[in-house]
N, C-alpha and C positions, 0 to 999 in steps of 0.2 A: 504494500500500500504506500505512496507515493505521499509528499507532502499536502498537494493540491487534492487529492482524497481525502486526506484528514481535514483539512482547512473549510472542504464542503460540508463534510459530515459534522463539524462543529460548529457554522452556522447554518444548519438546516436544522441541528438542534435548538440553536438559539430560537431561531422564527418559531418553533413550534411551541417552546417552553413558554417566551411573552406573547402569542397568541392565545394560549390558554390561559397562562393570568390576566389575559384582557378580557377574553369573556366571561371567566369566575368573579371577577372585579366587577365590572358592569352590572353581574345580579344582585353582588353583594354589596356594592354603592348604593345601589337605588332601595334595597332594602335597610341601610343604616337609616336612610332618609326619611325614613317613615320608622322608627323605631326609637324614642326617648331616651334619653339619658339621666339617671335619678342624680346625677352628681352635678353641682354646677362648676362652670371653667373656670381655675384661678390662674387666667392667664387671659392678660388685655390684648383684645386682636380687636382692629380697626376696618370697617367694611369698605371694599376694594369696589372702585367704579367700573375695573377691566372686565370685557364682555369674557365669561367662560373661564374665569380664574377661581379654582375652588378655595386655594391660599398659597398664600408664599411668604417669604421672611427675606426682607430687605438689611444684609449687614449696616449699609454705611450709617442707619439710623436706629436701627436693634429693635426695629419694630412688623409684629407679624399681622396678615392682610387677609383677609378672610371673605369669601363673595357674601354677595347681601342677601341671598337663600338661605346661607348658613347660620349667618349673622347673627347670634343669642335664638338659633331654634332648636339650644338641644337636645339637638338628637344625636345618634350617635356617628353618624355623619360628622356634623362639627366637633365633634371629642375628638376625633381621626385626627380631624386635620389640625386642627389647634395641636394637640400632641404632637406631631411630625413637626410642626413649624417650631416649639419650642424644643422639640429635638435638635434642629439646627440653629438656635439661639443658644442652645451651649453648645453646641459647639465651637461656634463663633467665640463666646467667651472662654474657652479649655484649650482647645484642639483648631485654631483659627486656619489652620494648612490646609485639614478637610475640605471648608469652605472653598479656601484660592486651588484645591486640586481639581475641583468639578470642572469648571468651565477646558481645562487641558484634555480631559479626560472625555468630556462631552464633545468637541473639538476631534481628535482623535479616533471617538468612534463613526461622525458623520463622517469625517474626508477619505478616511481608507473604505470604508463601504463604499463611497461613491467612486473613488478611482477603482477599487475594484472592479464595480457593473459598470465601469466605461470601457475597464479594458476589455473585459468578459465579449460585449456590444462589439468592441472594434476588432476583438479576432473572430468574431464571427463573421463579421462583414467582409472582412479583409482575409478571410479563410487562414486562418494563421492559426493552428493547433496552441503553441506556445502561449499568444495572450490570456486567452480564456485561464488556463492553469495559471499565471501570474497574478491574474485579475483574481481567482479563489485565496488564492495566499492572500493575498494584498488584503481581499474584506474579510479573511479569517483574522484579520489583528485589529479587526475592531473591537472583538470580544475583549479584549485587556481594558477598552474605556467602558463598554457597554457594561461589564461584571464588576468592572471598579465604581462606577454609578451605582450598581444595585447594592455594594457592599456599605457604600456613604448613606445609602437613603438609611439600608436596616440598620446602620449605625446610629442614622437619626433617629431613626424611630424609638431603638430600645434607651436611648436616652429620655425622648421623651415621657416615653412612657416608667419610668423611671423618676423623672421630675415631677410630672405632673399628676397628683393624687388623687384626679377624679375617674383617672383612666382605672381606678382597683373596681369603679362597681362592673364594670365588662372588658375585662384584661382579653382576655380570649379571641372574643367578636373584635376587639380593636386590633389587638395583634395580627388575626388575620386579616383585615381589610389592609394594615399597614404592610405586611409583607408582600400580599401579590398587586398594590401599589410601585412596590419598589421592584419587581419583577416587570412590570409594564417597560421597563428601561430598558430591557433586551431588544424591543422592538422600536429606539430610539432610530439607529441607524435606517430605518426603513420607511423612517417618519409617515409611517403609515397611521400610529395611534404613539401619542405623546403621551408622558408622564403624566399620572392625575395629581400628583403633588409635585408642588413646584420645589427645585433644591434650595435656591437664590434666590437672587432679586426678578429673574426669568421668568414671568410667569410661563406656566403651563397650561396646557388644554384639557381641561376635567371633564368630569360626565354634569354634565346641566341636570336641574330638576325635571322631572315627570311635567311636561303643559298643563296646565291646569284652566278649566274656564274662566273666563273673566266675568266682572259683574254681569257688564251686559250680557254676554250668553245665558249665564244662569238667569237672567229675569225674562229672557226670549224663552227659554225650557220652561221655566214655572209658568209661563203663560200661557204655552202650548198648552203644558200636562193640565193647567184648569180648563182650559177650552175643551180637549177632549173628554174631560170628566164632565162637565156640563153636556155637550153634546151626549154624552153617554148616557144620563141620567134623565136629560128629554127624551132618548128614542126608547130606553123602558117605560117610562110614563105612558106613551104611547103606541104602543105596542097593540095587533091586530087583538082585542077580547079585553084590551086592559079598560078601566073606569074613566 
């Protein structure tokens, strides 16, 4: 087995392992969402105007962002993420390299995927056996950024949840929304599905709430639902034998 065999079969691994925890996540997102939290958050997070930002933690100000879904509702949605962001506000204050490693690392794993699937693309075009093989090497060394991002998130996580004491009434259910959070980073390089929690100052692309009707619809539905109860309740009245 050649280098370029091995190189494929470890990110073919990759894509299948953050494709999975993208769709375990995505059930298990939308079900925090909807699920309380008995503890409340002793940790100030500030509501973010950015479209599709679930949260993130800003160093140069040491303060964490929170969308306005999340914003004091919670549940254990906003435990999550409050916890992961104060996971990387100590870090920022302990371990401040973590922090300045990410963006190298995140760096690293886009531009070697890409040149990889350029060359892969350009020996195929150009019939060249050799590029394709060089281009699997090349985005097999995205996996040193893409693992070293997943290692930073779980590292923020278990800190936060470590720090912050409201994570003990549902250690479990957090830890794992937190872990296959940080698994979604596998599937960086493909930017097909971005981190749901942000590491930095960067926001992220998270899962949005459930649509929900707005006033107006609901008072167009209750309007209906009484028009046809009424209607309903005239055509038994008279009904062929009724009084």
């Amino acid at each position: 087995m050649n280098l370029a065999m091995i190189a494929g079969a470890l990110v073919g691994g990759q894509i299948v392992a953050g494709g999975w925890a993208a769709i375990v996540f995505r059930r298990a997102w939308y079900a925090a969402l909807a699920e309380p939290a008995d503890s409340s958050l002793a940790v100030d997070a500030f509501p973010t105007t950015a479209d599709g930002v679930a949260g993130w933690y800003r160093p140069a100000t040491d303060q964490i962002f929170i969308a306005p879904y999340l914003h004091h509702a919670r549940s254990l949605a906003e435990l999550a993420v409050v916890v992961h962001e104060q996971g990387h506000r100590h870090q920022q204050s302990t371990r401040p390299w973590t922090i300045r490693l990410q963006a190298p690392l995140r760096a690293l794993a886009i531009l070697t995927s890409s040149l990889g699937g350029l060359l892969a693309v350009l020996g195929l075009l150009l019939v060249n056996p050799e590029l394709p093989e060089l281009g699997v090497i090349i985005a097999g060394i995205n996996l040193f950024g893409s693992v070293g991002l997943v290692a930073l998130e779980w590292d923020a996580s278990r800190l936060g949840l470590a720090t912050v004491g409201a994570s003990r009434d549902h250690p479990k259910t957090v830890r794992l929304l937190l872990r296959l959070a940080g698994l979604t980073y596998l599937l960086l390089p493909l930017t097909i599905v971005e981190p749901i929690l942000s590491p930095t100052s960067a926001p992220s692309l998270p899962l949005a709430p459930r649509k929900t009707p707005d006033a107006r619809s609901e008072r167009t539905s209750a309007a209906r639902r009484k028009s046809h109860g009424e209607r309903g309740t005239e055509d038994s009245t008279h009904q062929p034998g009724g009084t």
